[in-house]
N, C-alpha and C positions, 0 to 999 in steps of 0.2 A: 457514539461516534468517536470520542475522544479517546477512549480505548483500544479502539482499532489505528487510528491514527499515529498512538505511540506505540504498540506495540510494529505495526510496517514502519518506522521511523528508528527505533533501537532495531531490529533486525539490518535494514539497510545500513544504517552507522555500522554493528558490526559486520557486515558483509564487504564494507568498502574500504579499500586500505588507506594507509594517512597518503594525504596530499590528494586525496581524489574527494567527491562531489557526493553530496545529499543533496536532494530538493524535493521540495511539495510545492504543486503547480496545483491551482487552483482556478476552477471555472463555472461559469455561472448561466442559467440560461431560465427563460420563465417556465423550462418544465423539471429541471434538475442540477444540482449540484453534485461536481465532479472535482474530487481529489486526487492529482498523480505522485504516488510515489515515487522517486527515481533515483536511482545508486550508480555508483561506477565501479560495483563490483564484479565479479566471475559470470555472475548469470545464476540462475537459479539451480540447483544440484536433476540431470534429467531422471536418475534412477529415484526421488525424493516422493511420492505420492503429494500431489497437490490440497491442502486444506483438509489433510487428515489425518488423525493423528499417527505418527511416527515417530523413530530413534532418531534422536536432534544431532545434528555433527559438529552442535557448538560445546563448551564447556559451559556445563553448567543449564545447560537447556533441557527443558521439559519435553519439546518434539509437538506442542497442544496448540501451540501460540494462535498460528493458520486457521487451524481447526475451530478455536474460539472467536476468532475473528469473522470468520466467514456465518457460524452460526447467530452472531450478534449481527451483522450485516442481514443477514435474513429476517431475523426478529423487528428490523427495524425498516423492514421493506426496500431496502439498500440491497446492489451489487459489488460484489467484492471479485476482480479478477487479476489473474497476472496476463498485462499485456503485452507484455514486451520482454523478452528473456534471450541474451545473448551475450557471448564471451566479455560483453563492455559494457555489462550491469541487466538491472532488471526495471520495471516499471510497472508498480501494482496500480490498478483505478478502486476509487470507491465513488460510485455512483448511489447518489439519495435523492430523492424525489424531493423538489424545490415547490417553497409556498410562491404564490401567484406574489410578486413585488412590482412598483411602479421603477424602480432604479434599470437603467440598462445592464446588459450581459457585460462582465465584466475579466479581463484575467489577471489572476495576481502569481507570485514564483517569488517563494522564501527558501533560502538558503539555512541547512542545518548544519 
């Protein structure tokens, strides 16, 4: 999970120009936990094939990143989607199946 985290985490930093916003929005519920990525960059490229592998338009990018992350999301019974993609950033979720906890549903938003 940590892997996928930072990799959506350095993508959105570089996607986002200075003076604008990173965040990871986090949510809680007794049947899942829920991670929102969220940038204030461009929006996600629409000619880009989503979570698979591609020619990356970064420097220095491998094009896999998506790709690995979506099939580690899988492996781990987790959801990985872009929900949100418009000219004033993007918003990936990762959805993971939450153990049964007695704490209530909770929401947390850390700034990067």
């Amino acid at each position: 999970m940590a892997l996928i985290l930072i990799n959506l985490a350095e993508n959105a930093i570089q996607a986002t120009p200075k003076g604008k916003s990173v965040s990871l929005g986090i949510n809680r519920s007794e049947r899942q936990l829920v991670f929102e990525m969220r940038d204030e960059g461009s929006g996600f490229p629409a000619d880009t094939p989503l979570f698979m592998p591609c020619r990356s338009t970064k420097d220095g990018g491998s094009g896999i990143g998506l790709a690995l992350c979506k099939q580690l999301a899988n492996h781990l019974g987790a959801e990985l989607q872009l929900a949100t993609s418009t000219a004033d950033g993007c918003v990936f979720t990762l959805s993971l199946p939450a153990a049964v906890s007695e704490s209530k549903p909770r929401a947390e938003t850390a700034r990067l």
